[in-house]
C-alpha positions as MATLAB code, in Angstrom:
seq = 'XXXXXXXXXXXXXXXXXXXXXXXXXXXXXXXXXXXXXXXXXXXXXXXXXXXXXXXXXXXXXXXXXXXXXXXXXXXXXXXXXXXXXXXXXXXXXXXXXXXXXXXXXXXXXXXXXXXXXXXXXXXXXXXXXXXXXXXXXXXXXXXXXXXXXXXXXXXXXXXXXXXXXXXXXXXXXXXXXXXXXXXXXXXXXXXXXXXXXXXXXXXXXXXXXXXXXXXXXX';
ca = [
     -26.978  -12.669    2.134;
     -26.347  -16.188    0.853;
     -25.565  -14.753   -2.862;
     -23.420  -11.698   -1.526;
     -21.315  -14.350    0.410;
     -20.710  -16.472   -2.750;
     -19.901  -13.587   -4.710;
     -16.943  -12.592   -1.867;
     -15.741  -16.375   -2.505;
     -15.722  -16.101   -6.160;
     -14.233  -12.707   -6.016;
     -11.413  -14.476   -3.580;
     -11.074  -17.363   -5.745;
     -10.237  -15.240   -8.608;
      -8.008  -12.714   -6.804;
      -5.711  -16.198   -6.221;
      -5.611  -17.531   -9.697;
      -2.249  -15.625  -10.297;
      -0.485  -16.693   -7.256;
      -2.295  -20.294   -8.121;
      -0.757  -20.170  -11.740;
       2.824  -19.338  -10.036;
       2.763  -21.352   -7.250;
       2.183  -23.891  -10.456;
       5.017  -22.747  -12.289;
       7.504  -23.628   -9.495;
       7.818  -20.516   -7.183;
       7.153  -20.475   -3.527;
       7.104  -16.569   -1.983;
       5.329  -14.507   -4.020;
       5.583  -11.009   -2.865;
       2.396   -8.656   -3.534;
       3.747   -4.973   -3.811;
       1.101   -1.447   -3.467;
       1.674    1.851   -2.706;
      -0.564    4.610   -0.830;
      -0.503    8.360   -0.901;
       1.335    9.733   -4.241;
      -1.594   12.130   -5.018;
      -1.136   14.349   -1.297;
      -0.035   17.507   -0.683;
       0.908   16.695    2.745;
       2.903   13.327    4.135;
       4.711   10.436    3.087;
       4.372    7.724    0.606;
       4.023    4.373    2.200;
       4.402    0.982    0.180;
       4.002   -2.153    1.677;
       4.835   -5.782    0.121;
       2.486   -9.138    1.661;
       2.965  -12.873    0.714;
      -0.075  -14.243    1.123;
      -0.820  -18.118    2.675;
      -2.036  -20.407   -0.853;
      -5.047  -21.071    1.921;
      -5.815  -17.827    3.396;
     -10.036  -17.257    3.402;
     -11.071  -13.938    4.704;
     -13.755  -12.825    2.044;
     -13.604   -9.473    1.137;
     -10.150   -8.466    0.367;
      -9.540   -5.768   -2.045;
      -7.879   -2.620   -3.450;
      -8.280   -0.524   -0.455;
      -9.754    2.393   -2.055;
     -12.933    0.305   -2.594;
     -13.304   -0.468    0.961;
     -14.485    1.195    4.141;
     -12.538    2.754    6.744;
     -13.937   -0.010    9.488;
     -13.247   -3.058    7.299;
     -10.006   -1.515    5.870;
      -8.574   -1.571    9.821;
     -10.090   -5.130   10.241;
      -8.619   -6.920    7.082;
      -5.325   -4.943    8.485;
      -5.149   -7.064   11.005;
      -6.333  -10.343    9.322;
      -3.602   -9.688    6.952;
      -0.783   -8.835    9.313;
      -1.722  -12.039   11.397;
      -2.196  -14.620    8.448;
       0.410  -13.121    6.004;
       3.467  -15.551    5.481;
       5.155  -12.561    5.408;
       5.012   -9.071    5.120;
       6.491   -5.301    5.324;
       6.287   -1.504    4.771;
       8.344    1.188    3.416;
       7.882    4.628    4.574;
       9.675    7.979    2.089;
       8.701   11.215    3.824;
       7.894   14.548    2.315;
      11.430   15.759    2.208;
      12.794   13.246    0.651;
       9.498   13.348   -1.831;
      10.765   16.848   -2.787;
      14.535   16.095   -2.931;
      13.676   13.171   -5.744;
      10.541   13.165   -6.956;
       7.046   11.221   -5.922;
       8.197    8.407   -9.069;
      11.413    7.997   -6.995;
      10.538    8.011   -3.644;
       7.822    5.710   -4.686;
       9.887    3.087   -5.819;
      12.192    4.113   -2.914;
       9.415    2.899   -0.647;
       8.620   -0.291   -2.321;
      11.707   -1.444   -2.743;
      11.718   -0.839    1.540;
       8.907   -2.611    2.078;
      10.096   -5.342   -0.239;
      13.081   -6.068    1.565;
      11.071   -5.740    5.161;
       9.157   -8.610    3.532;
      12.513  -10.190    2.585;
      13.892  -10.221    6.399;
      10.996  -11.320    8.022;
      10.498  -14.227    5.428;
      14.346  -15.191    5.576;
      13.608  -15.047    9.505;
      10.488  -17.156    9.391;
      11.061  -19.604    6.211;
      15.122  -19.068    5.292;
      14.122  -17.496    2.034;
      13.518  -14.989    0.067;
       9.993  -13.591   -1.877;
      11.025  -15.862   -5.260;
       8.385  -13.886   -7.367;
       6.861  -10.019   -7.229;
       4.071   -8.885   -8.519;
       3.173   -5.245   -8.550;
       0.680   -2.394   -8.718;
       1.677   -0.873  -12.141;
       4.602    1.094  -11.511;
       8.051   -0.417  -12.801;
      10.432   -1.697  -10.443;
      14.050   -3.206  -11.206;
      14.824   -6.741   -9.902;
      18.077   -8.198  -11.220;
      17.553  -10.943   -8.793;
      13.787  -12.075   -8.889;
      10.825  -11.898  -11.696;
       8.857   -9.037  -11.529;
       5.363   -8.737  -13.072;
       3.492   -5.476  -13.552;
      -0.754   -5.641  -13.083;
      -2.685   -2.567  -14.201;
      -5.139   -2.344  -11.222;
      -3.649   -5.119   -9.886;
      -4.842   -4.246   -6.163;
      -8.525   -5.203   -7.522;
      -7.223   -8.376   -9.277;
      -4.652  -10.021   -7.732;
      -4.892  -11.137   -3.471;
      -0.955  -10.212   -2.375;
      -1.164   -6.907   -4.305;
      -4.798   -6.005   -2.679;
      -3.260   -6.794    0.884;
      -0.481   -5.144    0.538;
      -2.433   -2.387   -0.643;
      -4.429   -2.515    2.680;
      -1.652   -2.364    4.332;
      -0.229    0.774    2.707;
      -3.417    2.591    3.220;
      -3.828    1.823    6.965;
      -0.576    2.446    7.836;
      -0.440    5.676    6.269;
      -4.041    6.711    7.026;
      -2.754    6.103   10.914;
       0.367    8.775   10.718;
      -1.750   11.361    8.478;
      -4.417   11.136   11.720;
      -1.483   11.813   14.233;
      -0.200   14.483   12.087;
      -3.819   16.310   12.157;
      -3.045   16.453   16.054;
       0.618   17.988   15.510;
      -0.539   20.411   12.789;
      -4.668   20.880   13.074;
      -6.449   23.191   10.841;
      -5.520   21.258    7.438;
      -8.269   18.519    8.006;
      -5.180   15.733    7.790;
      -8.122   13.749    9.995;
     -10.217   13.731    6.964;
      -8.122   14.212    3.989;
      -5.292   12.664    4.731;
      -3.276   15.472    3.009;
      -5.305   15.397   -0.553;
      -5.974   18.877   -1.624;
      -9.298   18.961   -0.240;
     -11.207   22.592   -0.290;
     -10.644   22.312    3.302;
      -6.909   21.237    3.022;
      -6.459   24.471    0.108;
      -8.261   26.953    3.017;
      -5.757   25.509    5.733;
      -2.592   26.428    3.471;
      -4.038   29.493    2.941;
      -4.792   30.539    6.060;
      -2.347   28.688    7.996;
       1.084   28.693    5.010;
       2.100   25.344    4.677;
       3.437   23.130    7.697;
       6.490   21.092    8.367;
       4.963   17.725    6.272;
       3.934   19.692    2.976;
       5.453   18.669   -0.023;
       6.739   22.305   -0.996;
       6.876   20.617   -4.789;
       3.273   20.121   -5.103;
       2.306   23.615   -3.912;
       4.467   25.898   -6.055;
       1.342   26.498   -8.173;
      -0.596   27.700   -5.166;
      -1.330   31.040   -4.510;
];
């Protein structure tokens, strides 16, 4: 137990040593930016952005996917409570279909970004001064903007924020499996699962689909 817990604080400790280099360099909100759900058949993409507190210690944080369900809606909570500042951005199937997952993608971070933005300017009377981000590109005339490759495994405001994300959009694909059952949105969360595949089949396809990720189904 002893070693697992000083593994967690080393994992932690290295997870800050970006924002530590930054916060370094000069600059004061650094906005972590992740994304959840571009794979799906079924649902929105949600983004969310987090600054993170220079002394936040919850142990475990990180990307989402490597987490469980449980601690995933714990560290939810940790992070909404202990965040300096944080929001979500939410692009729905539709709009998925009328410009493309890259698009709407982006579309949702930059809505999540500027969330962050208010509640900061609201709390602080700034701005995030710095953004780093989960791989995809993202244009900021305004602000630095640093892409990290599986960032939501190395850096601490990218891995919240990916928590976040996740959560959030785990939450509406669960209330969707109420409004449309028989697709397994409980369990899949609108991947094409076998089950998801027999659903559409048996079922068609249902008001969240995106209708440009099934043309290939038959």
């Amino acid at each position: 137990m002893y070693k697992r817990e000083e593994l967690k604080k080393t994992k932690l400790a290295e997870m800050k040593e970006e924002e530590r280099l930054l916060h370094e360099a000069g600059f004061t909100y650094i906005a972590g930016i992740d994304e959840a759900g571009r794979g799906p058949l079924a649902g929105p993409v949600v983004a969310a952005a987090a600054v993170m507190p220079e002394d936040f210690s919850c142990l475990g944080v990180d990307d989402s996917k490597k987490l469980s369900e449980k601690r995933r809606e714990e560290l939810f909570d940790v992070i909404r409570e202990e965040a300096v500042a944080w929001g979500i951005g939410i692009v729905d199937h539709s709009e998925i279909d009328r410009i493309n997952i890259l698009q709407a993608t982006k579309k949702a971070m930059r809505e999540a970004l500027a969330a962050c933005d208010r509640m900061l300017l609201e709390r602080r009377g700034q701005r995030c001064d710095y953004i780093l981000i989960d791989a995809v590109e993202l244009e900021d005339e305004e602000r630095p903007l640093k892409g990290i490759v599986k960032g939501d495994g190395k850096v601490l405001a990218i891995a919240a924020a990916s928590i976040l994300a996740k959560v959030t959009r785990d939450r509406m694909m669960r209330e969707y499996a109420e409004e449309y059952p028989g697709y397994g949105f409980e369990k899949n969360k609108g991947y094409g699962t076998k089950a998801h595949y027999e659903g559409i089949r048996e079922l068609g396809t249902c008001p969240i689909h995106r209708l440009t990720f099934l043309k290939n189904i038959h």
